[in-house]
MARFI-986168 format. One record per residue (C-alpha): residue number from 1; residue in one letter; x, y, z. Coordinates in pm, 1 decimal. Layout:
<nulos>
<nulo seq="NUM" type="A" xx="X" yy="Y" zz="Z"/>
...
</nulos>
This chain:
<nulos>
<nulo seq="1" type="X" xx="-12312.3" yy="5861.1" zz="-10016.5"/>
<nulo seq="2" type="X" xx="-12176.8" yy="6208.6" zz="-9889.7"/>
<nulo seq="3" type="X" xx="-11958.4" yy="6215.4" zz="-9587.2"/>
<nulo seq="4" type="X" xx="-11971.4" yy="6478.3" zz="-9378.1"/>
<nulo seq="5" type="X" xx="-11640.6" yy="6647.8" zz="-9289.1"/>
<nulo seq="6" type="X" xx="-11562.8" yy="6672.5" zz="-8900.6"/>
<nulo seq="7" type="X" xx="-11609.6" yy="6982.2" zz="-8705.1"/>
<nulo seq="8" type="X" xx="-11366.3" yy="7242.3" zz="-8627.7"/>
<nulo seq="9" type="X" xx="-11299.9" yy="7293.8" zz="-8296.5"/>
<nulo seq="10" type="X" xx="-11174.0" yy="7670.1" zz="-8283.3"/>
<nulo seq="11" type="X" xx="-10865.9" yy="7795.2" zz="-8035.1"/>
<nulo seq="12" type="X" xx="-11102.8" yy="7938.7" zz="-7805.8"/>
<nulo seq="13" type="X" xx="-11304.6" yy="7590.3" zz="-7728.6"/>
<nulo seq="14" type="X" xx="-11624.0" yy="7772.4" zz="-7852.3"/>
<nulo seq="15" type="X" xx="-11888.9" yy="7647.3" zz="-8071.2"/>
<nulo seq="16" type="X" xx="-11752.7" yy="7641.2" zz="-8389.1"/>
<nulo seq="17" type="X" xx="-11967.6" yy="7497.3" zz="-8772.8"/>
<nulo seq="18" type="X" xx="-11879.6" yy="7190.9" zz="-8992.1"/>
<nulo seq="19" type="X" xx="-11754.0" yy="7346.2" zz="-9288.6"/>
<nulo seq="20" type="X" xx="-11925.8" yy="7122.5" zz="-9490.4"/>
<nulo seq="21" type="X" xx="-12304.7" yy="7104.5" zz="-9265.2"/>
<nulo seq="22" type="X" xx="-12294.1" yy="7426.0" zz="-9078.8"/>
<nulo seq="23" type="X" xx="-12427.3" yy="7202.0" zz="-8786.2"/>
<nulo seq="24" type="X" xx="-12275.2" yy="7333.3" zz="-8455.4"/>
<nulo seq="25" type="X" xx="-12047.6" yy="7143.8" zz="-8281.3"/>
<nulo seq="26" type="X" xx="-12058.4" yy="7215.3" zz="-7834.3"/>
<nulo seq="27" type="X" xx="-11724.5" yy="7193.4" zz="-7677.0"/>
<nulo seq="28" type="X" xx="-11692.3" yy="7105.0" zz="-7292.5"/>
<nulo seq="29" type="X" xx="-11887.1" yy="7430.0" zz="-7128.9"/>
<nulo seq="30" type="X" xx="-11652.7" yy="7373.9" zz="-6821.0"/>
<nulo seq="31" type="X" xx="-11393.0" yy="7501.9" zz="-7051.4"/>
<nulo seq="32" type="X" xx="-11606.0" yy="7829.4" zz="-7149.4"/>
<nulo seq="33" type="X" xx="-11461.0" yy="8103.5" zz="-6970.2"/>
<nulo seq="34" type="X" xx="-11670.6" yy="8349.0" zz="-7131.7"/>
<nulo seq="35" type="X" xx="-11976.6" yy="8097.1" zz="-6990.8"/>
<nulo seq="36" type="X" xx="-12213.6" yy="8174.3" zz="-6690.7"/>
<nulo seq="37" type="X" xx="-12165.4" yy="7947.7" zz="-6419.1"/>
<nulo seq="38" type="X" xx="-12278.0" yy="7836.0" zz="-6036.4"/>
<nulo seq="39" type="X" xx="-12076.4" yy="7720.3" zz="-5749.1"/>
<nulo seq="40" type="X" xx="-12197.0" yy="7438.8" zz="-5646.5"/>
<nulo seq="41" type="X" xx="-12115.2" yy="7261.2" zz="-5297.5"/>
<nulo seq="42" type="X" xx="-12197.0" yy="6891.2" zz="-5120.6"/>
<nulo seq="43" type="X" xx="-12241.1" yy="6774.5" zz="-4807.2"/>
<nulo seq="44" type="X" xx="-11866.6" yy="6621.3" zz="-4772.4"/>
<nulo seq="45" type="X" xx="-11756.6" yy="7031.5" zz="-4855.5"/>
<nulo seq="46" type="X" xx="-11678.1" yy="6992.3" zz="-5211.2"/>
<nulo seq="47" type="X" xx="-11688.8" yy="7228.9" zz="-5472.7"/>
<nulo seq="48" type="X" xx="-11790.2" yy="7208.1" zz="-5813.2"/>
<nulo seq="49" type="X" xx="-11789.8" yy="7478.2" zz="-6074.3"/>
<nulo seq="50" type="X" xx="-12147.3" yy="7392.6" zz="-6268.9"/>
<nulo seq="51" type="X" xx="-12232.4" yy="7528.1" zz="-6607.4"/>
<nulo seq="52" type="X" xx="-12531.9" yy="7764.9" zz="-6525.0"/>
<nulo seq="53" type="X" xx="-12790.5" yy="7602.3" zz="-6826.8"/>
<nulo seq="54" type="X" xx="-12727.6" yy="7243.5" zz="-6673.7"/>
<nulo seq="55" type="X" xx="-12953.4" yy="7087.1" zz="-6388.6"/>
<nulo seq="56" type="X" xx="-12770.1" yy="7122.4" zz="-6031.8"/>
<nulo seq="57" type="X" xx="-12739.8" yy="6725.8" zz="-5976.4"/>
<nulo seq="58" type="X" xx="-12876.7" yy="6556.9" zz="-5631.8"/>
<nulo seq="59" type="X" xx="-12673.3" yy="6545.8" zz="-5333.9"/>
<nulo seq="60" type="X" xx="-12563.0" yy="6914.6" zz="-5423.2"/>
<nulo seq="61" type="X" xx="-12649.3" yy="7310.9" zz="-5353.0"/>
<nulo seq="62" type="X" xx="-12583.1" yy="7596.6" zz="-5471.6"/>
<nulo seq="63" type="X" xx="-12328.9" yy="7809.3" zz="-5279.9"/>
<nulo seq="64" type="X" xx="-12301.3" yy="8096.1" zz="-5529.6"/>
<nulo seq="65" type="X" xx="-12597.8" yy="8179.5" zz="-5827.5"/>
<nulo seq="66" type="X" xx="-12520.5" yy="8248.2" zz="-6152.8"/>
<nulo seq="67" type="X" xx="-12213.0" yy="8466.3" zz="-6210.3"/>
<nulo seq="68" type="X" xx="-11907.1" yy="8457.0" zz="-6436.9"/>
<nulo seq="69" type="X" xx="-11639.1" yy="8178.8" zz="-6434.4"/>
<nulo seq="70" type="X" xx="-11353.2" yy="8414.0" zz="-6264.4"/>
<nulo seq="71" type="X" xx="-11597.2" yy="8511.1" zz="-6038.8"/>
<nulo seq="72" type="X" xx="-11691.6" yy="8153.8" zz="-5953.6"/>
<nulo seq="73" type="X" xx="-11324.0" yy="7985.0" zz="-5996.4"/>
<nulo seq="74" type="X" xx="-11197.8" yy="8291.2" zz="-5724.7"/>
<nulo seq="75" type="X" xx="-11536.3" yy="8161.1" zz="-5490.1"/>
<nulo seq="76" type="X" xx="-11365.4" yy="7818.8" zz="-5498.0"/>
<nulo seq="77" type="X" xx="-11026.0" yy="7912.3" zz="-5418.3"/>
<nulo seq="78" type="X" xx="-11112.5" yy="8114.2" zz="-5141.0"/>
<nulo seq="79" type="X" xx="-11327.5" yy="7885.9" zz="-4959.5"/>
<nulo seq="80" type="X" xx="-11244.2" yy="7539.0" zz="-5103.3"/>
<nulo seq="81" type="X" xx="-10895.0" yy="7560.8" zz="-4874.9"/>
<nulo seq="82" type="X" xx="-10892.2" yy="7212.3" zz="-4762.3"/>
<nulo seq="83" type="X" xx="-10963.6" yy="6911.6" zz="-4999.2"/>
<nulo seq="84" type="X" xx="-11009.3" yy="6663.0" zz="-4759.5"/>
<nulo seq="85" type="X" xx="-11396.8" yy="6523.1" zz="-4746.7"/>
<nulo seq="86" type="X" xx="-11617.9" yy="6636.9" zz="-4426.5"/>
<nulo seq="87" type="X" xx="-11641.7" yy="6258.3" zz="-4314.6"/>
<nulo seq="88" type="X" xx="-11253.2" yy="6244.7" zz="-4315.4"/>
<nulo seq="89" type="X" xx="-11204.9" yy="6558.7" zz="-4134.1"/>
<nulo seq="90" type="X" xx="-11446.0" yy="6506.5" zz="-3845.8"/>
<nulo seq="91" type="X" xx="-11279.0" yy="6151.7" zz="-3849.3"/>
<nulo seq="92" type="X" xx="-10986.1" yy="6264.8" zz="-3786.9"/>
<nulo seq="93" type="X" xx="-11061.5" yy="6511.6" zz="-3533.5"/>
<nulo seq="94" type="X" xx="-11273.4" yy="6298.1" zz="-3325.0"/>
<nulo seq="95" type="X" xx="-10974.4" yy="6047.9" zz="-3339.4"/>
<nulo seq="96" type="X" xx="-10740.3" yy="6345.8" zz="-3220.5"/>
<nulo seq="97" type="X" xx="-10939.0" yy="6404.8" zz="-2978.2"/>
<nulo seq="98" type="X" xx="-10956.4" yy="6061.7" zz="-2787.8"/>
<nulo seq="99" type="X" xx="-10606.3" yy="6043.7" zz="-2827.4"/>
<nulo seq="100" type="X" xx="-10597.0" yy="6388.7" zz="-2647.3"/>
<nulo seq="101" type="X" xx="-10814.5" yy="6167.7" zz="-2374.7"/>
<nulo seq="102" type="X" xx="-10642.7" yy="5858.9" zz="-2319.2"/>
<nulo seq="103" type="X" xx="-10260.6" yy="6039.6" zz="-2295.1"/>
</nulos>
């Protein structure tokens, strides 16, 4: 019986062969940087970076279509500024404001 040795996993976290096989082994796309990506938002305001070739799961949208990953990482950053959930921030503005009410 003939083992198979294991995949390489290259310095760039591309797809790299099994020296013995040739079979292609994936890495984690979310690390591709030379990958094609959407932005991908909720409805609690979160962000998500989403490998373009992968179904957009339920309960999100897309914000931005298909682009590169600096374009979508410098999306994020500009509009993801506050990481607190929706639910939490209009909880705690609704609380702020009957405090505002009852001082």
């Amino acid at each position: 019986m003939s083992r198979a040795a294991p995949a390489h996993k290259g310095q760039s976290g591309r797809v790299t062969a099994c020296l013995v096989t040739g079979r292609k082994k994936m890495s984690n796309p979310f690390d591709d940087v030379e990958g094609r990506f959407l932005v991908l938002v909720n409805d609690e305001r979160q962000y998500s970076l989403w490998p373009s070739f992968a179904e957009v799961p339920e309960g999100w949208s897309v914000e931005l279509e298909e682009s590169d990953h600096q374009t979508c990482v410098e999306h994020i950053e500009r509009n993801w500024t506050d990481m607190r959930p929706k639910s939490l921030v209009d909880a705690m503005e609704a609380d702020a404001a009957e405090r505002s009410r009852t001082a």
